[in-house]
N, C-alpha and C positions, 0 to 999 in steps of 0.2 A: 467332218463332224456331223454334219448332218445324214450321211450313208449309214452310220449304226444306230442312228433314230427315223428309217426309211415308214416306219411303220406309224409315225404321225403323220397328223394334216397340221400344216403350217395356214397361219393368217397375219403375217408380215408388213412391219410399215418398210422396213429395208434388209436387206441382206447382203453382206460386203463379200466377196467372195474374192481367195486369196489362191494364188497358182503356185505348185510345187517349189518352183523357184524363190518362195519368200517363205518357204516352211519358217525360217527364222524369225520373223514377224506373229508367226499365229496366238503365241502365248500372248504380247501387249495386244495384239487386237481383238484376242478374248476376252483378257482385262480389261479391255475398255468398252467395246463395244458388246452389246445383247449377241447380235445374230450373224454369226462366222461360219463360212464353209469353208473347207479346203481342197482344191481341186486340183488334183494329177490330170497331168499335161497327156492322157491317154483315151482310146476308142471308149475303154469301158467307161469313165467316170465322164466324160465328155456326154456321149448316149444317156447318162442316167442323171446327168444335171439337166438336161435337156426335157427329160419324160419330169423329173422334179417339179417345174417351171408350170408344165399345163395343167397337173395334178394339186398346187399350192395356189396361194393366193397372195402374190409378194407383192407390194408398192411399189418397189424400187430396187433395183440391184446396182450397190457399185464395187468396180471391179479393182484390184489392184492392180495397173498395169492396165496393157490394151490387149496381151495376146489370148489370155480363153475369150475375150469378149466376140474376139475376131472369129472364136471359134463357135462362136452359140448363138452372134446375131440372129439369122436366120431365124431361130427356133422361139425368139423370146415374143409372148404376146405384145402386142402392140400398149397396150394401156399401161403398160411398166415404161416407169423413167428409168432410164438410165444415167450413170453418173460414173467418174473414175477417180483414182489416189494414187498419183503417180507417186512410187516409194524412194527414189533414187535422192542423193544428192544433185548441187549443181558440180560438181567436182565429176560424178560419174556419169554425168555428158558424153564424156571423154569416150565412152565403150558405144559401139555404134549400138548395139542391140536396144541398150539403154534409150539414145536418141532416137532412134526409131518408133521404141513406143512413145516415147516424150512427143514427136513429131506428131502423131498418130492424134496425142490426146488435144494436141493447141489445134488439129485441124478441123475436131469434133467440134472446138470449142468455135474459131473462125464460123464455119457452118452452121450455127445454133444449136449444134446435136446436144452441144449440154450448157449450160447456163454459166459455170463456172470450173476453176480449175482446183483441186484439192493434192495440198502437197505437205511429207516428212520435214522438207528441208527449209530451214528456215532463210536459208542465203537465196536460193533458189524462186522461194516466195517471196523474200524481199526483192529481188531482179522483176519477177512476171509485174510484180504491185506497182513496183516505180514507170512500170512499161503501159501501166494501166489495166491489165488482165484482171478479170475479176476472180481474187485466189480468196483459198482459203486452205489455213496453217491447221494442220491435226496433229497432237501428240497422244502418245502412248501412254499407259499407266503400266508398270512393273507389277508382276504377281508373285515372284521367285521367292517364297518361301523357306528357308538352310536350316537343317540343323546343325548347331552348334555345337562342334567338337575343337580341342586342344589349338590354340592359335600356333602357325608354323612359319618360321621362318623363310616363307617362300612367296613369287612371284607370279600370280596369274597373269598368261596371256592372252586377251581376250577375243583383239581381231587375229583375222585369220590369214595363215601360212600360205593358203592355195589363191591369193588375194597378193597379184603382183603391185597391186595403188598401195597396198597397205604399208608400216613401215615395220614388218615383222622382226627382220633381222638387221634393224637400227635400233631397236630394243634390243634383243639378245645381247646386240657388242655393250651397249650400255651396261646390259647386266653382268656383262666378263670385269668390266670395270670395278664396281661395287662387289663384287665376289657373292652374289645372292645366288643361289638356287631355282629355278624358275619349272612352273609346270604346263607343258603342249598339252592342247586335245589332238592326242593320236597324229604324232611327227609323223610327215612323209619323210622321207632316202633323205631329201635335201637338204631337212632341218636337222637330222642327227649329225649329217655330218657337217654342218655348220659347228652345230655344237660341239662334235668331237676336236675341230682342226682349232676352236677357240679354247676348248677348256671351260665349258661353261657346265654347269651341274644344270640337270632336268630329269623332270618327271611324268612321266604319260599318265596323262587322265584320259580317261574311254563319255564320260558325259560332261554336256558344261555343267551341270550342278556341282559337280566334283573340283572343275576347271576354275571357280569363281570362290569355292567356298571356302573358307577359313586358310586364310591368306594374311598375309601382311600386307599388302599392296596388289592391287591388279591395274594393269594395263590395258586402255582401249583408242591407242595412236593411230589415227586415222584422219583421211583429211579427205576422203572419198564417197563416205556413206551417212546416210540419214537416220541409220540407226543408233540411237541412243539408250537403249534398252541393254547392254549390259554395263552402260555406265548405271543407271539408275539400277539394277538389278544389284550393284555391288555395294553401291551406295546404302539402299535401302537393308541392307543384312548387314552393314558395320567394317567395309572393308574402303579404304578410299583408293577412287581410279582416275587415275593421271588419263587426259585426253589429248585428243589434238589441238587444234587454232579451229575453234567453234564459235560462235558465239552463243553459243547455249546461258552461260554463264556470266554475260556481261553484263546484267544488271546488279551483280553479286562479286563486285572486284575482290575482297579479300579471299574469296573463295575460288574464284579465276585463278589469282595468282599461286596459291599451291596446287591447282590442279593442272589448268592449260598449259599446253607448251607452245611457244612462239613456232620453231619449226620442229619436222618430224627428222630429220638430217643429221642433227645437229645430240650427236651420244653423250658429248659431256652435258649436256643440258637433260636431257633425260636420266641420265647418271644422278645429276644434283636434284634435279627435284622430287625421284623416288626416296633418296635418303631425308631430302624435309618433310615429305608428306608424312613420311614413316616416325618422323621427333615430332610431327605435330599431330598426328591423329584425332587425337577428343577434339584438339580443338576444329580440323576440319568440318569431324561429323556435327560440332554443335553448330557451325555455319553453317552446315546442310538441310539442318531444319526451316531453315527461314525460306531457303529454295524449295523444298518438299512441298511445305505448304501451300506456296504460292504456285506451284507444279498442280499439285494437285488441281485444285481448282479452276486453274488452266484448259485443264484436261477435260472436265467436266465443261466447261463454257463452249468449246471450239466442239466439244461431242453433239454438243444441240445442236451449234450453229450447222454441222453437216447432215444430222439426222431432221432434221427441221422441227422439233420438238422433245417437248423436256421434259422426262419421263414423271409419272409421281408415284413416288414409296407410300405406299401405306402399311403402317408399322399396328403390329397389332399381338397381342398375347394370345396363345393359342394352347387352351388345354390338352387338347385332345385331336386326333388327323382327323377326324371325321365327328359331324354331327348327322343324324337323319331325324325328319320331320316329317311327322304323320299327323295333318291335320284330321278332325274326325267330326262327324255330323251325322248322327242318327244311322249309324249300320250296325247295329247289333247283330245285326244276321251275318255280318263278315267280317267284321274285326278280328275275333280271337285268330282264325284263317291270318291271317294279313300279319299280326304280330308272328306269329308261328313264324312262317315264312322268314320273317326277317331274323329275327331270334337265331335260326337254322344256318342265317349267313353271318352272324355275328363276329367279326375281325376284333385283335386287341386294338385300343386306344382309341374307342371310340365310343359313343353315349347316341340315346334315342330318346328324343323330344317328342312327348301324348301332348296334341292339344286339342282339349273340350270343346268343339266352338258354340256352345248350346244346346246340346245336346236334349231332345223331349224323351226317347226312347231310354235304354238301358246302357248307351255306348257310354256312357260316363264312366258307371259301375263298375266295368267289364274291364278299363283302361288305368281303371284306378288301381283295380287287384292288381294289374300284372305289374305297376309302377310299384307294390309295395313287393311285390316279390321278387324284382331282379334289378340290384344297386343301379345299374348302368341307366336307367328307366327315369324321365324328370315325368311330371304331371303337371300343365297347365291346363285350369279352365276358367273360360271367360262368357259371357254373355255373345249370341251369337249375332256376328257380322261379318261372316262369308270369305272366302275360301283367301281371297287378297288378302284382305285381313289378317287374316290365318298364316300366309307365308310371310309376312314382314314382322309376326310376331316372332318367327321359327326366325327370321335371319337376325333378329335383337336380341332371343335368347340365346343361341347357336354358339358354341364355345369349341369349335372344330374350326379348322382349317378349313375344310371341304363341309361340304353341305349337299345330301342330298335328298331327295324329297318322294316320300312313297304315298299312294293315295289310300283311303282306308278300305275300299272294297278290294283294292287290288291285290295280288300278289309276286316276290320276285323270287329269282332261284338262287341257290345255297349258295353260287360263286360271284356272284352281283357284285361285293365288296372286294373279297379275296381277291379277286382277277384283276381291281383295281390299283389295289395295293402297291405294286412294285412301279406304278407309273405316277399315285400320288408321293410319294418317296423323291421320284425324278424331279416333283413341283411342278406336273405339268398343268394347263387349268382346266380342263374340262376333259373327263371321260364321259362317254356316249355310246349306247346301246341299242340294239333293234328293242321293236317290241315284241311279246308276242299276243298277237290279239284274239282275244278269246269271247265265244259265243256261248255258256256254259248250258249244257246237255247238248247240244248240237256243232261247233266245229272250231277248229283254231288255226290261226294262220301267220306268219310271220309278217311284220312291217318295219321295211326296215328305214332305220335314221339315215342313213346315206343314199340318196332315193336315182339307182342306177337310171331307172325308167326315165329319170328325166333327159336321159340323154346328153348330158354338160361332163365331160372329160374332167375339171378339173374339182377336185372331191371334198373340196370346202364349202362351194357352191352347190355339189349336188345334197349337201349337212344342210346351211344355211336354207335352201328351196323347198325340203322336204314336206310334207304337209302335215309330220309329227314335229317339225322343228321347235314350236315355241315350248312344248312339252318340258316341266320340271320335271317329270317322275323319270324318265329313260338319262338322264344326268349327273353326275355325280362334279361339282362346282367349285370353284376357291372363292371362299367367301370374300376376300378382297379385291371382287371385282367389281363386286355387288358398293362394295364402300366408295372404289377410285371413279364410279359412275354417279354415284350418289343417288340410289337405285333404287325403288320400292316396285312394289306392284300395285298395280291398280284395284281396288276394293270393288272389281265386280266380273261379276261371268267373263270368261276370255284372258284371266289376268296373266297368265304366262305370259300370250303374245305383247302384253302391254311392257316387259321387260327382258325376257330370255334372247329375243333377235340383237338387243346389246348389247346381251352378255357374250354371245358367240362372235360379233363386231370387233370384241374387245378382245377377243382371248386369242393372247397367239401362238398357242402351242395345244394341238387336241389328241386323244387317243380313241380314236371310234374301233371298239369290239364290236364286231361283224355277228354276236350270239343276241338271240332274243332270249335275255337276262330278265328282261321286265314282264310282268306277266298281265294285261292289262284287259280287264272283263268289260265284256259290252253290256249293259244292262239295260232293260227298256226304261228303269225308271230313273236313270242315273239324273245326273242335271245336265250332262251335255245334250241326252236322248231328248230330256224335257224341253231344252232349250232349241233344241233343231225343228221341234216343230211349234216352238209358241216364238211369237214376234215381239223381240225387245229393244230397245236402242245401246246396248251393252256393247254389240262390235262396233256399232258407228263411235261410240266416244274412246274404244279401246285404238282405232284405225286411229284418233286424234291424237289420243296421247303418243301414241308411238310417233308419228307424224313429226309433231313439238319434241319428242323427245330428241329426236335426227338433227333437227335444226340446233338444237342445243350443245349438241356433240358433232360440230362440220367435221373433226377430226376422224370420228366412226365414218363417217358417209364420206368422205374422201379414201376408206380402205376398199368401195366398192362398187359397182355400176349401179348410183340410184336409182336409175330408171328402171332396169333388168330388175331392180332388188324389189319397186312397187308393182311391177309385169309377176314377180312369180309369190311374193310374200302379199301383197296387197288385193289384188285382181280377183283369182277365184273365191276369195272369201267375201268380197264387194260384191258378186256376184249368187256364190250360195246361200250366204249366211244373211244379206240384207236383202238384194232385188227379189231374188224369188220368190221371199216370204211377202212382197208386198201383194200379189196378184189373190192373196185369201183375205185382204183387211176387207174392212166396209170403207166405203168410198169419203166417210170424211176421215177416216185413221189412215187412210192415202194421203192425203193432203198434206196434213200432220208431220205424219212419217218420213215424207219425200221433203218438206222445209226444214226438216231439221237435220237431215243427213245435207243435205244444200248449206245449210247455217257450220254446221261441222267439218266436213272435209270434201266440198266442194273443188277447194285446189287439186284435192288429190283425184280427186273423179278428172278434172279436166289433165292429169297427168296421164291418164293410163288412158284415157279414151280419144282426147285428142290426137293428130296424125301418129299414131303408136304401131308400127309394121308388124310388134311383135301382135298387138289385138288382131291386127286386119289378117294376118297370117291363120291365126284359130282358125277365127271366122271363114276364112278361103274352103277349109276344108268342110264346110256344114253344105246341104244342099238348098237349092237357089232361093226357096221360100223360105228357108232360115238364116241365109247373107242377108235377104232383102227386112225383112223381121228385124233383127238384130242392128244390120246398118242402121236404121228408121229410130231404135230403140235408144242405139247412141246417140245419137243426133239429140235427140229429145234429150237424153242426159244431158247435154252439154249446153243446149238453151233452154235450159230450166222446164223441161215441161214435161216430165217425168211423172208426174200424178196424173198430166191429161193422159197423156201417150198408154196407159197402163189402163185405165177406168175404159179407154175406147177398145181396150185388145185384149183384155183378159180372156174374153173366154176361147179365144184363140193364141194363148203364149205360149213362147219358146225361153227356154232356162238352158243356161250355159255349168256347168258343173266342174269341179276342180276336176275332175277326170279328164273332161274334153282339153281346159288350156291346158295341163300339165302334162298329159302325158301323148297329147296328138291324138287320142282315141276320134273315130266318128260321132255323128251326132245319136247316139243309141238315146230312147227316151227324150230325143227334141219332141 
């Protein structure tokens, strides 16, 4: 499932992965669970689960079974838990291959390798429980949707022929009995002439959909297997199926007793209780509801209890697939440009949000024309309070699905949306674009969102590290993510990064296009220009929020290596964007400056400068009078003396730049 969407990045709290031999299984475990792979037992899909693994970013993998696990150990990063769900009955014990995984998984268990054991069968789990094993019971949900054609006088058979535990042909003779007609999924030699030497009538079906559907009765006699899936598969479409001696059912006696059978041996008893289920029908099915119900919910409880957390819906009416938000302030000089641009990429089902934000100059005017001239066009304007502001006003009026956000000098190219299309369709939640970064009259260059340079293999991390990461405008978003976080942005300089790093935490399915789609103009007077060389406290409170935000969401920061996350999202901007603007203040706006980033995120200063191998590593590579410098300089971080240490060395410092940590460059301009 996952090889024909090879071309996402995955951000996984678990992913169950199911080996050829239980193809049978994949539909209830799609139905029930989010995130299923199906894995052939061969070099190629083995090799390409394997590169999957280093490229993704999964919490946890649990396996069905212990044989690909045996085949993949090796290869799976250390920080993945591992976990297993053995699928068998206690009945198919019996088959050594079986007990051998089974063996396999109680010895991972004995050893600590896993915490608990996860198991189909419910006898099998009542045995490990009473033994003291710490189990846990998973059921399946049915998704087998039939169309409904002519009901027919005939018998599906449900377990299987090539299946010597089953009781295939203690049914058959039952059905010679009662003179029914019965329908195989594609008789082997054996069973034809079974049927021929008994005289029994049948019918070859080529799919189970055919095998199961508009029947009078189907059969699932078995006393071997922990699949229960095409009992509920029959159940749930209107057909009733006789089982083996299960206890599925025994909190539900009146419904046991037309359904169960005492043994599987015994033809007169399967005989008789196909012909009462068949006089009693309605009233089975309206017994079935009270189990369904209670099934259900079942299902959903014991799904928590494996995945360790319980997903939340957010439910929401959505006019339109796409909203885009184009806050605006004072560009007259590049708006019309900018609307064009997007106008040009204009996809159906989708609407664009003008917002005013105070506009002094002519931008109002300009954004108002084009709102009256093309329906698709809303106009808000408000009293200006800055670009935060601006985008939680765009995610409150937002009446899309997706949301994505263009800046008003900027421009993007005609297939930005297009291109996106067939992926928002898929519901995936974040598409991601390079930029392309532009110097206008003199040169442009690509930056891309998946930042190779960094060097990190696996390509959620190299998305997440990027140093365009916080960036809304290279995005295209599912607004309910913004809702299930309970998410705003911060109302000041820097406010991406105060929200987008949990947006991308959150999302677990991404499509990063590899084109510089966004067309993003450097300007000298832009505000981030303005803001790089004047000194504000905007990052230090934006570093807090984010900071609070993580704590608040231990679930986000258990998807990832906190420490690495404040080494490559936290560090060079601690470094660019505050320390080195301190060495221009006057010496009491040091003081100031340096207590209050101390009062703010002090914790975090002592996470990343503290014994941190990944700092000391940088630093390894600068020459001796800038180890020594820089050593000296931390040290002073860490016992508060950051304003002396600075007022004593300015006019000999050295500045560390996201070039140097990020990409191992030398110390050029130390």
């Amino acid at each position: 499932m996952i090889k024909k969407d090879l071309n996402y990045i995955y951000n996984l709290d678990y992913l169950i992965c199911i080996p050829q031999e239980y193809f049978h299984l994949i539909q209830g475990f799609a139905a029930t669970f989010e995130n299923v792979v199906l894995i052939k037992n061969t070099y190629d899909d083995i090799t390409f689960f394997k590169t999957f693994l280093k490229k993704n970013n999964i919490k946890r993998l649990i396996f069905i079974n212990y044989n690909i696990y045996a085949e993949v150990k090796g290869d799976i990063p250390k920080e993945i838990i591992v976990d297993f769900i053995f699928p068998e009955s206690l009945s198919g014990l019996s088959d050594i291959n079986n007990l051998n995984n089974f063996n396999q998984i109680i010895t991972a268990y004995q050893n600590g390798k896993i915490t608990q054991i996860n198991l189909l069968d419910e006898n099998l789990y009542n045995v490990l429980k009473n033994k003291k094993y710490k189990v846990n019971l998973i059921k399946l949900r049915s998704s087998l949707k039939i169309k409904r054609s002519r009901k027919e006088n005939i018998v599906g058979l449900l377990n299987s022929q090539m299946d010597p535990k089953d009781s295939f042909y203690n049914e058959l003779t039952a059905l010679s009995l009662i003179d029914y007609k019965v329908k195989i999924l594609n008789p082997n030699k054996v069973t034809k002439d079974f049927c021929k030497k008994f005289n029994i009538k049948w019918q070859k079906v080529k799919t189970y959909e055919e095998l199961i559907s508009n029947n009078l009765i189907n059969l699932d006699i078995n006393f071997t297997t922990a699949n229960i899936l095409p009992f509920l598969d029959s159940m749930n479409n209107g057909v009733p199926c006789l089982l083996g001696n299960t206890p599925l059912l025994d909190k539900y006696p009146k419904l046991k007793e037309y359904l169960v059978l005492n043994s599987d041996d015994d033809c007169n008893e399967i005989a008789f209780k196909i012909k009462k289920a068949v006089e009693n029908k309605e009233k089975i099915l309206d017994l079935y509801k009270d189990f369904k119900s209670d099934y259900e919910q079942s299902v959903k409880q014991l799904k928590y209890k494996l995945i360790k957390k319980e997903e939340k819906v957010v439910k929401d009416n959505y006019k339109y697939l796409l909203s885009v938000i184009i806050p605006i302030y004072n560009v007259e000089k590049y708006i019309e440009k900018t609307l064009q641009s997007i106008l040009n990429a204009l996809i159906d089902d989708m609407e664009i949000i003008l917002i005013n934000d105070g506009s002094t100059d002519n931008s109002g005017n300009i954004v108002k024309a084009f709102a009256k001239k093309y329906p698709n066009i809303r106009f808000i304007s408000q009293e200006n309070h800055g670009l935060g502001y601006v985008r939680n006003v765009g995610l409150k009026e937002a009446q899309g699905k997706y949301i994505a956000s263009i800046d008003s000098d900027d421009t993007i190219n005609c297939n930005f949306f297009k291109e996106a299309v067939p992926y928002l369709k898929q519901d995936i939640d974040i598409v991601i674009y390079d930029w392309l970064s532009v110097v206008p009259g003199k040169e442009t260059f690509p930056t891309p969102a998946l930042d190779k340079m960094l060097n990190i293999e696996n390509n959620y991390k190299s998305i997440l590290y990027a140093t365009i990461m916080p960036s809304a405008c290279n995005k295209i978003i599912k607004k309910s993510i913004y809702k299930e976080l309970d998410l705003k942005f911060a109302e000041l300089k820097y406010e991406d990064l105060s929200a987008n790093p949990l947006v991308l935490l959150q999302a677990k399915k991404i499509k990063y296009i590899n084109k510089p789609y966004y067309e993003y103009m450097i300007r000298p007077n832009s505000i981030m220009r303005n803001s790089a060389k004047n000194i504000d406290y905007d990052m230090i409170k934006v570093i807090n929020i984010l900071e609070n935000s993580l704590k608040n969401h231990e679930d986000l920061k258990a998807k990832i290596n906190i420490q690495e996350f404040k080494n490559y999202v936290f560090w060079w901007r601690i470094e660019e964007l505050i320390i080195n603007k301190i060495y221009d203040l006057e010496i009491h706006e040091i003081k100031d400056y340096v207590k209050f980033m101390n009062d703010n995120i002090y914790s975090t200063l002592k996470d990343i400068y503290e014994n941190n191998d990944f700092v000391n590593q940088v630093i390894s590579k600068f020459d001796e009078e800038t180890r020594t410098y820089i050593t000296k300089r931390n040290e002073a971080i860490l016992n508060n003396k950051l304003d002396k240490f600075i007022i004593e060395n300015r006019k000999n410092h050295k500045i560390i730049t996201a070039a140097m940590i990020l990409y191992n460059i030398d110390n050029r301009g130390v």
